[in-house]
C-alpha positions in Angstrom: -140.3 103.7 31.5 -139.4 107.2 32.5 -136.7 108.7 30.4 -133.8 109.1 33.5 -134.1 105.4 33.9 -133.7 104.8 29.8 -130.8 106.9 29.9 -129.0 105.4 33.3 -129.1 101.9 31.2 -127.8 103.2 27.9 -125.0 104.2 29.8 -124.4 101.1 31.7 -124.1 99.9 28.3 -121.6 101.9 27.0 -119.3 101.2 30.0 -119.8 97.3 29.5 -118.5 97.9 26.2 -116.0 99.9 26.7 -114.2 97.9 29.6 -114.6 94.9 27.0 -112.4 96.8 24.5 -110.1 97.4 27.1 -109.5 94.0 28.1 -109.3 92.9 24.7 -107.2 95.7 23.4 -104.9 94.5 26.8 -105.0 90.7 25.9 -103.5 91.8 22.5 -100.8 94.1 24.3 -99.4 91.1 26.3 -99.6 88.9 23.1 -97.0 91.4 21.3 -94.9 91.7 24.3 -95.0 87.7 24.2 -93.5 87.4 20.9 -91.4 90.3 20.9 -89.8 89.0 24.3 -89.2 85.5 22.4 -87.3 87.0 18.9 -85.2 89.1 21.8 -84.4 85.8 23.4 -83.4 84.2 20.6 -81.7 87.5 19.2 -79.8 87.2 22.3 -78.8 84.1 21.9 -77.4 84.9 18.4 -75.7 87.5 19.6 -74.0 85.8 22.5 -72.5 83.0 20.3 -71.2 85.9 18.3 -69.7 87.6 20.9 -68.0 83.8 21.9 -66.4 84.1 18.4 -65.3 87.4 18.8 -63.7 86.9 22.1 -62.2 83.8 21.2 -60.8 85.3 18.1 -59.0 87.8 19.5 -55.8 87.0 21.7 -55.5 87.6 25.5 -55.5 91.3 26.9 -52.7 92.5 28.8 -55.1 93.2 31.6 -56.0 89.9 31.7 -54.7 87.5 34.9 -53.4 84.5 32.7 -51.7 86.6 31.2 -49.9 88.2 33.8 -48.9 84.7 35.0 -47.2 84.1 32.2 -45.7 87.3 31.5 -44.4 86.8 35.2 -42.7 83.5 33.9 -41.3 85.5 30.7 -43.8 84.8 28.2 -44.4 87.7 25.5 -46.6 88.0 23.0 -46.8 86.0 20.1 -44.0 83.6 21.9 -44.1 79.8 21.1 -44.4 78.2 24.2 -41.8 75.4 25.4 -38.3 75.0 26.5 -36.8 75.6 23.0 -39.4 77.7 21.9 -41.0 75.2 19.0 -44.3 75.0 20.5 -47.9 76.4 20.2 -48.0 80.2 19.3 -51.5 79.9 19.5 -54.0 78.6 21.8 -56.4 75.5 21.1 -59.9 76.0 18.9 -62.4 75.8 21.2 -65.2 73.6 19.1 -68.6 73.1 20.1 -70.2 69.9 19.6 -74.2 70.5 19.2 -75.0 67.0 17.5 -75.8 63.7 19.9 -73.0 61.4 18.7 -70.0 60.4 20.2 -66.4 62.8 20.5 -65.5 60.6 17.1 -68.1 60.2 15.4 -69.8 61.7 12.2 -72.8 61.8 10.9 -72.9 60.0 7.7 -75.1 62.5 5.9 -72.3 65.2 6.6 -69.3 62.7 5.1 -71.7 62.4 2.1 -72.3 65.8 1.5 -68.7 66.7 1.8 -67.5 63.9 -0.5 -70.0 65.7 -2.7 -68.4 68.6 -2.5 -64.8 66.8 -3.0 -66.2 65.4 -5.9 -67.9 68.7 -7.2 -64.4 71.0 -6.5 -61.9 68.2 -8.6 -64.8 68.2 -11.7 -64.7 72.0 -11.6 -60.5 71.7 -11.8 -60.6 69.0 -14.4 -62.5 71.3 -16.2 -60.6 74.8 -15.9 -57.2 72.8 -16.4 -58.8 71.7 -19.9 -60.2 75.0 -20.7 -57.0 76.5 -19.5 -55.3 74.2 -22.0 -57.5 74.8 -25.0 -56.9 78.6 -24.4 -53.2 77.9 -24.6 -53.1 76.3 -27.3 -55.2 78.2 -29.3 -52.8 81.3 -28.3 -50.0 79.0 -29.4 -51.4 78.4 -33.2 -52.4 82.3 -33.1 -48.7 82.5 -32.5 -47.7 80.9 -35.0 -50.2 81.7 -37.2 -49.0 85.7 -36.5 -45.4 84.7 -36.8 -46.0 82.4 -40.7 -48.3 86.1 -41.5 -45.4 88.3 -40.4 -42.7 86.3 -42.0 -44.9 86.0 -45.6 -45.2 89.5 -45.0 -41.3 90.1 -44.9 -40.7 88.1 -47.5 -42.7 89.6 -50.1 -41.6 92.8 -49.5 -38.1 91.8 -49.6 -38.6 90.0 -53.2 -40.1 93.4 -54.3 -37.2 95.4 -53.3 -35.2 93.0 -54.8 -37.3 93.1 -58.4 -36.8 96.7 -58.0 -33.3 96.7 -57.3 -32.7 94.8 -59.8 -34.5 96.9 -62.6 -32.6 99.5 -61.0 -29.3 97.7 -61.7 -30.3 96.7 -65.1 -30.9 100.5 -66.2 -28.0 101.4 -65.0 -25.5 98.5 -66.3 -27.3 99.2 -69.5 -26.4 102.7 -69.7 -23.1 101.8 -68.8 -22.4 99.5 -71.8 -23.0 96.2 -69.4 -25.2 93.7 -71.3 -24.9 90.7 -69.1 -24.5 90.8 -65.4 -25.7 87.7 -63.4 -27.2 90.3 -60.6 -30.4 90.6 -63.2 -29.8 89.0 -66.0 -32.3 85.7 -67.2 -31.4 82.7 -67.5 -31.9 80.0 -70.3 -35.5 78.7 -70.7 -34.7 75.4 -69.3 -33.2 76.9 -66.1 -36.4 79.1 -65.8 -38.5 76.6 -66.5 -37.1 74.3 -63.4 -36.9 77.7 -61.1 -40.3 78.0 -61.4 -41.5 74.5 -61.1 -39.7 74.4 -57.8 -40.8 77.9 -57.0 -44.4 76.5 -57.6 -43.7 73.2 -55.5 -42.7 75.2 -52.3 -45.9 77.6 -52.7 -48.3 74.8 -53.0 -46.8 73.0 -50.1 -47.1 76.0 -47.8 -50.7 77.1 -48.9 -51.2 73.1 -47.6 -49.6 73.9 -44.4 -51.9 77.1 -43.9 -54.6 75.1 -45.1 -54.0 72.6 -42.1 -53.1 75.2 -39.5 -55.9 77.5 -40.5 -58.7 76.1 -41.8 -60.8 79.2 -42.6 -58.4 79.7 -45.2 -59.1 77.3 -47.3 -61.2 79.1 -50.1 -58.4 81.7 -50.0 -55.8 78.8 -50.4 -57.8 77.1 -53.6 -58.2 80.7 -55.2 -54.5 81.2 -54.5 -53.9 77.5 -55.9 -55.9 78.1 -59.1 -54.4 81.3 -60.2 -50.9 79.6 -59.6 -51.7 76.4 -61.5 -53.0 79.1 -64.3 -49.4 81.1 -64.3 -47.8 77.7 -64.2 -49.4 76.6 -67.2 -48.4 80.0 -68.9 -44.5 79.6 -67.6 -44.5 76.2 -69.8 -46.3 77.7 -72.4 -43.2 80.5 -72.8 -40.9 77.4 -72.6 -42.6 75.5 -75.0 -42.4 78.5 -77.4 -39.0 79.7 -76.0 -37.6 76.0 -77.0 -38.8 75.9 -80.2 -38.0 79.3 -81.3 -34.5 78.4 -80.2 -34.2 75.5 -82.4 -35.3 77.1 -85.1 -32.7 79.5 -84.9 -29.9 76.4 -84.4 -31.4 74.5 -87.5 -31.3 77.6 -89.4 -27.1 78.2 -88.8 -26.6 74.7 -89.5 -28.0 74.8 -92.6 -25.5 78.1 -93.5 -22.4 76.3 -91.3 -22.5 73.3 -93.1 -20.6 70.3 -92.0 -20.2 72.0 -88.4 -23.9 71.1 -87.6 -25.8 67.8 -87.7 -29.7 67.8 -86.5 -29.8 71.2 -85.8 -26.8 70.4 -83.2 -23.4 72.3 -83.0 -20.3 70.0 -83.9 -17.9 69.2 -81.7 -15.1 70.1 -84.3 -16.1 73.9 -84.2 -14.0 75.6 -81.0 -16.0 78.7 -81.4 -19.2 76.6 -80.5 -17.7 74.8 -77.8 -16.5 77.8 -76.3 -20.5 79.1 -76.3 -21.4 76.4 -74.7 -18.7 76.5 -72.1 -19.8 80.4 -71.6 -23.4 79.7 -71.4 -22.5 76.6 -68.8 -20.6 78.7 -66.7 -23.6 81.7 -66.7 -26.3 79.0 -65.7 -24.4 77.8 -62.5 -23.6 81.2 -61.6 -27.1 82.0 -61.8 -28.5 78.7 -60.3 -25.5 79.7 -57.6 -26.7 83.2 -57.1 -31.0 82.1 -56.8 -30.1 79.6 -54.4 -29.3 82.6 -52.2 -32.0 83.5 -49.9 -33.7 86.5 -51.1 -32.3 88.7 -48.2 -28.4 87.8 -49.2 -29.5 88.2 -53.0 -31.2 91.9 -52.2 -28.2 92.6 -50.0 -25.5 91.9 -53.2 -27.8 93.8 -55.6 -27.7 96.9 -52.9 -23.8 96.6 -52.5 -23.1 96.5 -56.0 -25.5 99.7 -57.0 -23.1 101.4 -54.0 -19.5 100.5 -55.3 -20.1 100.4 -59.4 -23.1 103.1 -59.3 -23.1 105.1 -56.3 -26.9 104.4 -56.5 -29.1 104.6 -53.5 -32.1 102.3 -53.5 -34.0 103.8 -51.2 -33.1 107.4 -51.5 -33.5 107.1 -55.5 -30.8 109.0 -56.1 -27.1 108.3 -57.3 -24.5 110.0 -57.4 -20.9 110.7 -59.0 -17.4 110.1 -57.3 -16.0 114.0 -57.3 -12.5 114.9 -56.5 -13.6 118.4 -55.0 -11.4 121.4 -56.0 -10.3 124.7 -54.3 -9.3 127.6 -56.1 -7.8 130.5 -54.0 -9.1 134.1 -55.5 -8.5 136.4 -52.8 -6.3 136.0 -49.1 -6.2 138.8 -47.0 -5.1 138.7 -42.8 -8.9 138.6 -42.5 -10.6 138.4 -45.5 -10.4 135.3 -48.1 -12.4 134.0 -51.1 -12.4 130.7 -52.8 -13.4 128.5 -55.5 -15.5 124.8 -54.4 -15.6 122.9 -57.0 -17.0 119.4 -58.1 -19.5 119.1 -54.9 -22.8 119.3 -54.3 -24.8 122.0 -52.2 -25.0 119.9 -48.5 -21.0 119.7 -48.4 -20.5 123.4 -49.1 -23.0 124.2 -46.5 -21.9 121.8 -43.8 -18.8 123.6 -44.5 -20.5 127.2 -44.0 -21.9 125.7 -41.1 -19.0 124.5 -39.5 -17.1 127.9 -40.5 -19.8 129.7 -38.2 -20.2 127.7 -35.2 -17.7 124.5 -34.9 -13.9 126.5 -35.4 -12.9 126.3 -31.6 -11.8 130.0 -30.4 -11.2 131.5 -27.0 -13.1 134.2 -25.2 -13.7 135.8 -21.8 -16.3 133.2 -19.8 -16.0 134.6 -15.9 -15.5 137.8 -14.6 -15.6 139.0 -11.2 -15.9 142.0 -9.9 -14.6 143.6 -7.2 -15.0 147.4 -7.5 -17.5 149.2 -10.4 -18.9 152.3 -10.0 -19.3 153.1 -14.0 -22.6 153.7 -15.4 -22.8 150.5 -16.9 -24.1 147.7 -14.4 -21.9 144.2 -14.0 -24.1 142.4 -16.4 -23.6 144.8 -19.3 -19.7 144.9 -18.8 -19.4 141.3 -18.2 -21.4 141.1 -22.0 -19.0 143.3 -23.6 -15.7 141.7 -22.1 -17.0 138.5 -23.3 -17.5 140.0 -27.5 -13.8 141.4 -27.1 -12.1 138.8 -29.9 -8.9 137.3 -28.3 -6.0 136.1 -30.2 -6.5 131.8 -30.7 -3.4 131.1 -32.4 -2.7 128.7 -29.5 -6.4 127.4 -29.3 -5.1 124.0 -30.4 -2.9 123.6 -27.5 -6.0 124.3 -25.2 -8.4 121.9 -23.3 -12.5 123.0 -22.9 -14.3 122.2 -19.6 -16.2 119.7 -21.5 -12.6 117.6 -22.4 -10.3 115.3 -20.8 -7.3 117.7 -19.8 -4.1 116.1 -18.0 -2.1 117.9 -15.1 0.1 119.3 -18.2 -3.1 121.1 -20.0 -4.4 124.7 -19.3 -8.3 125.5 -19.3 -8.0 129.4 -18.2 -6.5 132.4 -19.1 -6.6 135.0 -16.4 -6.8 138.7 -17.3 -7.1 141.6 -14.9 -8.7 145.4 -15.2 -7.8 147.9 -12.7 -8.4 151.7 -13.7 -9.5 154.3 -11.6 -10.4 158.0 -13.4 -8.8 160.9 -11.0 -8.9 163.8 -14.2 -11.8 165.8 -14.5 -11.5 165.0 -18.0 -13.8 161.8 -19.6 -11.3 158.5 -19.6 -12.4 156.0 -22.2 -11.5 152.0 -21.0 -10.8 149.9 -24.4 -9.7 146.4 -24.5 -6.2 147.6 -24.4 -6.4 147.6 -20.4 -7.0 144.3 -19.8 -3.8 143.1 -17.9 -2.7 139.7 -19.5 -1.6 136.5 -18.1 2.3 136.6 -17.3 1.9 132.5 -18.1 0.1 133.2 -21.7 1.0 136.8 -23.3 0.5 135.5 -26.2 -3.2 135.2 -25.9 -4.5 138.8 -25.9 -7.1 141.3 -27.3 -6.6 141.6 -31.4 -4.9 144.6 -31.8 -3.3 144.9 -28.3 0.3 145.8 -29.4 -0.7 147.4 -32.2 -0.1 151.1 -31.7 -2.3 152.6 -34.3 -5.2 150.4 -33.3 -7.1 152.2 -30.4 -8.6 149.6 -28.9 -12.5 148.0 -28.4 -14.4 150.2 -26.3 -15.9 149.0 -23.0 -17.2 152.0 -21.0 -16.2 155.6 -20.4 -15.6 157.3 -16.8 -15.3 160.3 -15.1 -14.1 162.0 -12.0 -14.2 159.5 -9.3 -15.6 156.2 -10.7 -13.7 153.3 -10.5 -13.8 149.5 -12.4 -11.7 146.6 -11.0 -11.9 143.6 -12.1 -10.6 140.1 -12.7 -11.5 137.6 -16.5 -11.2 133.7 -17.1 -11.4 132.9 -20.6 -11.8 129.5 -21.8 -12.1 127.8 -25.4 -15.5 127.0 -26.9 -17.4 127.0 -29.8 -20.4 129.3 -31.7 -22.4 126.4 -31.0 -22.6 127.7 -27.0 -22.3 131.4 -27.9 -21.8 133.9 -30.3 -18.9 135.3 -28.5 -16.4 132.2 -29.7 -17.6 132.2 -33.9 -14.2 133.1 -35.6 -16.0 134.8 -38.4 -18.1 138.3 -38.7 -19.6 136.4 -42.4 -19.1 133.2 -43.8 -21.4 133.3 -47.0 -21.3 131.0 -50.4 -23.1 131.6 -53.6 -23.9 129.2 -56.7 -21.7 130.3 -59.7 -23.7 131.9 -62.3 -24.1 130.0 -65.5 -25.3 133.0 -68.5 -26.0 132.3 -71.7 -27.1 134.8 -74.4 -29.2 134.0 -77.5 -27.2 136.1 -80.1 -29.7 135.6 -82.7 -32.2 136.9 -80.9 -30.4 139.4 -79.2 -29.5 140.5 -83.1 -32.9 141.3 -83.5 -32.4 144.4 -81.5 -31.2 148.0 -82.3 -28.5 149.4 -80.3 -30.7 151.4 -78.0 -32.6 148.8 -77.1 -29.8 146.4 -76.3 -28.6 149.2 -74.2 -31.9 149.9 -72.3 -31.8 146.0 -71.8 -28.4 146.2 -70.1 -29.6 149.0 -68.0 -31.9 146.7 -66.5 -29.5 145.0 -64.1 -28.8 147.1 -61.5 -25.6 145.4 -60.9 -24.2 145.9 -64.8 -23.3 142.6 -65.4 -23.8 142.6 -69.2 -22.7 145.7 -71.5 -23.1 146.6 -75.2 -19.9 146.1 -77.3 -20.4 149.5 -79.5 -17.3 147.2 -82.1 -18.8 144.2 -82.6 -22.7 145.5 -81.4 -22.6 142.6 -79.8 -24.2 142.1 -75.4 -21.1 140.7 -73.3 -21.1 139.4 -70.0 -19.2 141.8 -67.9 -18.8 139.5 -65.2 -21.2 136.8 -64.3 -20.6 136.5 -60.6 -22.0 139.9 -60.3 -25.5 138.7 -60.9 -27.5 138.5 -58.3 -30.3 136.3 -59.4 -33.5 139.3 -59.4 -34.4 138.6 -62.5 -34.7 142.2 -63.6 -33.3 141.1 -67.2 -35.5 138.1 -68.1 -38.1 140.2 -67.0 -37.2 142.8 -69.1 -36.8 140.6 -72.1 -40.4 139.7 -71.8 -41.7 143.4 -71.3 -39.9 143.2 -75.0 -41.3 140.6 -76.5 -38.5 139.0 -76.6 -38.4 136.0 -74.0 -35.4 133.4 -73.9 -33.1 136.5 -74.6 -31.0 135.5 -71.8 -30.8 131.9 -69.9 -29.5 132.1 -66.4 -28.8 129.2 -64.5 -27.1 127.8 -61.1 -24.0 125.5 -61.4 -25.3 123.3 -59.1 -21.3 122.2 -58.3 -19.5 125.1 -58.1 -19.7 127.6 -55.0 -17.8 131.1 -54.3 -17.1 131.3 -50.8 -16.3 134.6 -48.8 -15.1 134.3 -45.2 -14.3 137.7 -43.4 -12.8 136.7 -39.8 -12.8 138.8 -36.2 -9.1 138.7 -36.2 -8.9 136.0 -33.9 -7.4 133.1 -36.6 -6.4 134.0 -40.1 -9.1 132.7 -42.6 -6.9 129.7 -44.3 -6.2 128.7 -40.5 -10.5 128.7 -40.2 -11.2 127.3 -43.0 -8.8 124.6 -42.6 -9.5 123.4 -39.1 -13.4 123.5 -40.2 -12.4 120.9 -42.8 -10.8 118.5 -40.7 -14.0 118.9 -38.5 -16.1 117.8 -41.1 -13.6 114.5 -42.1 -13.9 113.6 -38.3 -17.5 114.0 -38.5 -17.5 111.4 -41.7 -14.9 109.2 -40.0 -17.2 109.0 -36.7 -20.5 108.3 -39.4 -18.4 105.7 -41.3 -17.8 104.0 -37.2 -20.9 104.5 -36.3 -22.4 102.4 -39.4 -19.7 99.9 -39.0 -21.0 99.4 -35.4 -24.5 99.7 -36.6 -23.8 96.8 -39.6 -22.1 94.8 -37.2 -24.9 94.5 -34.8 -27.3 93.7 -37.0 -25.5 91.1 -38.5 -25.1 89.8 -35.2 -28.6 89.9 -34.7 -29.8 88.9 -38.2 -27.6 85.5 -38.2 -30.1 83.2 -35.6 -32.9 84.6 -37.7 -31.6 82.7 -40.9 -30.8 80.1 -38.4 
């Protein structure tokens, strides 16, 4: 075979087998498009029963011609239908039946798997209802639980406040020559003895009531129970010994009173004896009266009586004496004083500095207006010095603040005026003594207004041309809300010096050196007697605590030469007023605003106690 007809039959071959692949490779094409076109179907279907649901879900459009008939006959949307309105607001379900059996019928398989269901949903509520329960009362005994734990809690820091108030109480009794006082005092063994059985009794039956209500607590409870049953034991050991020691002691005085004992008993014919008794009857039952108390009533007496008999502060730790303070007058000028406080302490002589400074009520330029300035001084800076200017306050009493209830009768303001123009070609000075008073209130005006020899507070200077007019309100107020109503330029208050000098040690000394040793104090409160060679105290109100003279004793060798200390109740006061009051005037209106402060304290704790007690009672209830 000739080589062109080998190769004409290779590639009849190749084209056999290539139109078989393309047949096959098309068979397989039209298999794909055969599935694919089934899942669409059935996609389609899906989808169509979805958008059923949807349509039927939402209401009917606007557009749509049922509902133009009936919006035609007045319906609107969301209307009920029917005469009165009471009908259907919505439109039937449309339900699809796609089982075989009748319009009524069921199929049994679907009533037995909903019963199921039924059955399954009340099981699942029995069961949350009784975990629901469980949880509540568990919560409930936690409650209670909490409630026993905080109570305990309160109670056994109230008995410790009450052992220490009463320690307190017995110190202090004792010190003051009181050797019996049924606040603190012990009673007879006996009475102890029956305290603390029945003290024991209620311990036991509430560690059995925690037990029952807790039981994790019961190792706790038997530890607590043992160590009880152990302090019991000792508490009847000390009676045991307590009674016998005590009959000793009545055998032994009735063997030296004779006929007046019998048995190591008193006689009834010996009044002295019965009277003991009688004593020692009446102390039990005002003890047994007193620890029937509940422990808050019993810590509340203790306090009360450390208040009234001891002026003793439990919970401060302090006490503290009744004083009758005293004032002695040294110095009184029209605006300058100095006093003398005596028997008080340090806080009362500074809340009376205090109240010196910033709670005296004064008067003092508040508004200004301006109408015409052309000074060098801007609005702000005048309006500043016009409110410093001290006014007379004599009638400050008489006066109502913005912040106060003020009838129709009452005046809040005092006007003032300023009006000055310069027209000289000479400097013009405006003081205080310008202002233009109030025709209503003259009497309220700059300090030194009328006096001639006083020139006047400067407020600005003017020349040729400038001009300052003006109108002022001036009110009452207080330091507290500015500087420009405090009554005083100084209110100051130092402790009185208490100096003692150790003459024998100061004996020790020659002459120049007791000299060099006065020299030391720069304010020469101590000088050298050249008579008697002997250091004086000059004055002991001029020392002012530097400490140049101890520390010149010890450059000596000679410390505890001098002891300085503070009398810690006795203050010298100095008050220099503005003008505006005279200083007994200040310094009396600042102490009736420190009693109204201590009345409205006292009310205020009344209230306070009275609420509480309010409050406290269904507690103990």
């Amino acid at each position: 075979m000739s080589d062109p007809q080998q190769q004409s039959e290779s590639e009849d071959e190749l084209d056999a087998l290539l139109q078989h692949y393309e047949r096959q490779a098309a068979a397989d094409v039209a298999a794909v498009q055969q599935q694919q076109g089934g899942g669409a179907r059935k996609k389609q279907k899906l989808s169509a029963a979805e958008q059923r649901e949807e349509a039927l879900s939402q209401p009917i459009a606007a557009d749509n011609k049922g509902f133009k008939l009936l919006a035609a006959m007045g319906y609107r949307q969301g209307q009920k239908i029917g005469k009165t309105g009471s009908g259907l607001a919505e439109p039937l379900p449309l339900l699809l039946k796609q089982d075989k059996l009748g319009l009524g019928a069921q199929s049994k398989k679907a009533a037995a798997r909903e019963a199921a269901r039924q059955r399954e949903r009340e099981a699942q509520q029995r069961a949350e209802a009784a975990a629901a329960a469980a949880e509540v009362a568990r919560q409930g005994q936690r409650q209670d639980f909490q409630q026993r734990a905080v109570a305990a809690a309160a109670a056994r820091r109230t008995e410790g406040q009450l052992r220490k108030a009463q320690q307190v109480c017995e110190t202090l009794d004792t010190a003051a020559g009181i050797h019996d006082n049924v606040l603190w005092a012990q009673p007879s063994a006996a009475a102890a003895g029956a305290a603390s059985a029945a003290a024991l009794a209620a311990a036991a039956a509430a560690d059995d009531l925690l037990e029952q209500c807790e039981p994790c607590h019961k190792a706790a409870g038997a530890a607590i129970r043992a160590a009880r049953e152990e302090a019991a034991d000792c508490s009847r050991l000390f009676a045991a010994h307590a009674e016998a020691a005590a009959a000793a002691g009545a055998g032994n005085r009735g063997d030296s009173a004779g006929p007046a004992t019998r048995n190591g008993q008193p006689g009834s014919d010996d009044p002295a004896v019965a009277e003991g008794d009688e004593e020692e009857q009446r102390r039990l039952q005002e003890w047994e009266a007193f620890h029937a108390l509940p422990a808050p009533e019993r810590l509340a007496q203790v306090l009360a009586y450390l208040r009234e008999q001891h002026c003793y502060c439990l919970f401060c730790g302090c006490s503290s004496t009744r004083r009758e303070p005293q004032v002695e007058l040294r110095k009184l000028e029209e605006d300058y004083c100095e006093f003398v406080l005596k028997n008080t302490d340090v806080s009362m002589a500074n809340a009376l500095r205090r109240i010196i400074l910033v709670e005296v009520p004064t008067i003092a330029i508040e508004l200004v207006e301006f109408e015409a300035n052309t000074t060098v001084l801007n609005d702000e800076f005048l309006a500043h010095r016009l409110g410093l200017v001290p006014l007379l306050s004599a009638r400050v009493h008489d006066m109502k603040s913005i912040y106060e209830d003020a009838d129709d009768d009452d005046f809040l303001d005092v006007h003032f005026a300023l009006d000055v123009r310069c027209t000289s070609d000479d400097t013009i000075s405006v003081t205080s003594k310008d202002l233009q008073l109030d025709p209503q209130h003259p009497d309220i005006h700059p300090v030194g207004y009328h006096n001639p020899d006083d020139k006047g507070i400067l407020l600005v200077k003017m020349r040729r041309g400038q001009e300052l007019k003006l109108r002022a309100v001036a009110r009452k107020g207080t330091g507290k809300d500015h500087a420009k109503w405090m009554p005083v330029a100084t209110c100051v208050f130092q402790y009185m010096p208490e100096i003692t000098i150790n003459h024998g040690l100061m004996d020790t000394l020659t002459d120049e050196q007791k000299e060099e040793w006065c020299a030391a104090d720069p304010r020469k409160t101590f000088k050298l007697n050249k008579l008697t060679h002997r250091v004086e105290v000059v004055n002991p109100e001029l020392y002012m605590y530097d400490g140049e003279v101890i520390a010149k004793a010890e450059e000596m060798g000679k410390p505890g030469l001098v002891t300085i200390k503070q009398k810690q109740d006795t203050f010298i006061f100095r008050v220099e007023g503005t003008g505006v009051l005279r200083p007994e005037d200040i310094v009396i209106t600042a102490c009736e605003v420190l009693e109204a402060k201590i009345r409205n304290l006292h009310t205020a704790l009344e209230q306070e106690r009275a609420i509480f007690d309010q409050g406290a009672a269904p507690m103990q209830q």
